[in-house]
Residue frames relative to the residue before (quaternion, step in Angstrom):
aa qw qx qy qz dx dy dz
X 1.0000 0.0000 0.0000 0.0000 0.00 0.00 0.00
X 0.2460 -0.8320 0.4810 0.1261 3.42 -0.77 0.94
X 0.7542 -0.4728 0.0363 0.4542 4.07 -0.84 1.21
X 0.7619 0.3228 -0.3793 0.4141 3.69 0.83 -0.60
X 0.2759 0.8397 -0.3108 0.3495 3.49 1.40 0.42
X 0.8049 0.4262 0.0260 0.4122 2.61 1.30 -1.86
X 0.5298 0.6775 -0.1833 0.4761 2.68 1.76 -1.19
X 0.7032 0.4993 -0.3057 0.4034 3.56 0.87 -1.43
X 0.6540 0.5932 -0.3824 0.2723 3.06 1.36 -1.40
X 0.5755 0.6915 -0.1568 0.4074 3.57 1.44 -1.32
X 0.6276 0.5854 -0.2081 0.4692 3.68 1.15 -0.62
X 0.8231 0.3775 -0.0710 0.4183 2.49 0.84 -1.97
X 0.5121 0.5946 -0.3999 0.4736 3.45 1.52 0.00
X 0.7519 0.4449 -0.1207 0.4713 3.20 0.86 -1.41
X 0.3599 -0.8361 0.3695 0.1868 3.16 1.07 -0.07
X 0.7131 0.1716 0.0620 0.6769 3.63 0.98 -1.35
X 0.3225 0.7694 -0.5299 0.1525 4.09 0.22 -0.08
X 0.4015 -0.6305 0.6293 0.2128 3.54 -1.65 0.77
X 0.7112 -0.2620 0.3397 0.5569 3.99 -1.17 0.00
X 0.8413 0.3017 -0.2300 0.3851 3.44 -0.09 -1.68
X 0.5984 0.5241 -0.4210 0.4359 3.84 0.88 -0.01
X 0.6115 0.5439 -0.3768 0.4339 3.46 1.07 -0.34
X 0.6676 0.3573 -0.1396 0.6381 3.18 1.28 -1.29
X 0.6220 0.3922 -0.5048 0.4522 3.37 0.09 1.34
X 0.5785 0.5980 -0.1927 0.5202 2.89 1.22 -0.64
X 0.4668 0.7743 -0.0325 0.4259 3.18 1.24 -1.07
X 0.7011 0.3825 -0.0106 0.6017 3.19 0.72 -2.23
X 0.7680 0.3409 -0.2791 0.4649 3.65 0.14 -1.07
X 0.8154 0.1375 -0.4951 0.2666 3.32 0.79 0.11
X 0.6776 -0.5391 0.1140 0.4870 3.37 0.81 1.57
X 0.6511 0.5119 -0.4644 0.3136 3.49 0.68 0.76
X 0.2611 -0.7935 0.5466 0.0582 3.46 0.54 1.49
X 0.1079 0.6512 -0.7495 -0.0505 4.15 -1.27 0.52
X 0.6245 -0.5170 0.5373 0.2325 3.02 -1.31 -0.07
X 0.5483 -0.6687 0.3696 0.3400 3.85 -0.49 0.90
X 0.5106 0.3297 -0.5455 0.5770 3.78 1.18 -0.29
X 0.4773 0.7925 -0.3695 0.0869 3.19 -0.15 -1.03
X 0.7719 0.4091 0.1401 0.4660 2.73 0.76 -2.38
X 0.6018 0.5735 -0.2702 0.4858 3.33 1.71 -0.82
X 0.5885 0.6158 -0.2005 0.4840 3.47 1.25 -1.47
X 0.7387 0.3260 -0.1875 0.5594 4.01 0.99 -0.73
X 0.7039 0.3406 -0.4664 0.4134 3.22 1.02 0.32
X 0.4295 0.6451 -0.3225 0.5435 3.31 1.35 -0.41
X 0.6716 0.5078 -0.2679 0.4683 3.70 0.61 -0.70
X 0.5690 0.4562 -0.2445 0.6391 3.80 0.96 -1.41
X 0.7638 0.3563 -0.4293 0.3246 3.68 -0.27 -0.48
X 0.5362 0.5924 -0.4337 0.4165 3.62 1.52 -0.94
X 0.7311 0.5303 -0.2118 0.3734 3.57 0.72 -1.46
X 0.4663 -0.6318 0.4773 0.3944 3.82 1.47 -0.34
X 0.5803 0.5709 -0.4722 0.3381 3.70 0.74 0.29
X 0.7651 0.0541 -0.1821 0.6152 3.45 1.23 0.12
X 0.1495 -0.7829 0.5824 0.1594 3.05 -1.33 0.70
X 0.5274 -0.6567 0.5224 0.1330 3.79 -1.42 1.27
X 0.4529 0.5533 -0.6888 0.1199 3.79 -1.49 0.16
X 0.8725 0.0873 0.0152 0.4804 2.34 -1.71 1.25
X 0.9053 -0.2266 0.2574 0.2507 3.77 0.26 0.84
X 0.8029 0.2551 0.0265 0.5381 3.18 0.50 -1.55
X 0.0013 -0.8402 0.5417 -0.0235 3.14 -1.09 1.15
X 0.1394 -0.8341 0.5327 0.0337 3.26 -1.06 0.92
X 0.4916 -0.5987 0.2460 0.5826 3.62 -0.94 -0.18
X 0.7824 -0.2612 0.3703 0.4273 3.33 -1.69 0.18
X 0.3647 -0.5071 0.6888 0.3679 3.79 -1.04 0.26
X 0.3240 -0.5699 0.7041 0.2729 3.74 -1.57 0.26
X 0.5852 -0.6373 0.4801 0.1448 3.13 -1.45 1.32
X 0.3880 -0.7029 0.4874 0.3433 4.05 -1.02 0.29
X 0.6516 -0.6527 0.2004 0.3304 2.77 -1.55 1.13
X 0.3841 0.6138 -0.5537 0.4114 3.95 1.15 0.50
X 0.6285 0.3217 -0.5694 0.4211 3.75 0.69 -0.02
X 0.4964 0.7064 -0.3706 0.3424 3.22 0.82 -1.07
X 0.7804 0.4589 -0.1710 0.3889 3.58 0.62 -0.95
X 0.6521 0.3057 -0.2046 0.6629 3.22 1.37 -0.93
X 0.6797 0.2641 -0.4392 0.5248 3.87 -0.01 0.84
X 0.3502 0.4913 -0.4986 0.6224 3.55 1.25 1.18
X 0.8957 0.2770 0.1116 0.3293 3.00 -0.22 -1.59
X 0.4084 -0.7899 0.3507 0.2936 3.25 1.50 -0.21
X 0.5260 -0.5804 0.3562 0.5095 4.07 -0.62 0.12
């Protein structure tokens, strides 16, 4: 599995989680990164809309309704 992999997995367990809960989480499950590292892939997931940030805490991304779904089928 490759860092934003992990990352998602970590979120999506934790559901609600700050930096250092991910990266504990992280550690115990024996995938140690480094603090740039770990920032840089979460920063990344949020650019892409797979997580969203406030105030710290980050969770996954709400999924969108199926009217987006439809109109990025089908186009506007």
């Amino acid at each position: 599995m490759d860092r934003k992999g992990w990352v998602m997995r970590a979120v999506e367990a934790l559901r609600l989680a700050t930096f250092k809960e991910i990266q504990r989480y992280l550690d115990e499950e024996g995938e140690p990164f480094s603090k740039k590292e770990l920032l840089d892939t979460l920063k990344a997931l949020v650019a892409e809309g797979l997580l969203e940030e406030k105030g710290g805490v980050y969770r996954p991304a709400r999924k969108k309704g199926s009217a987006e779904a439809f109109r990025r089928l089908f186009g506007d």
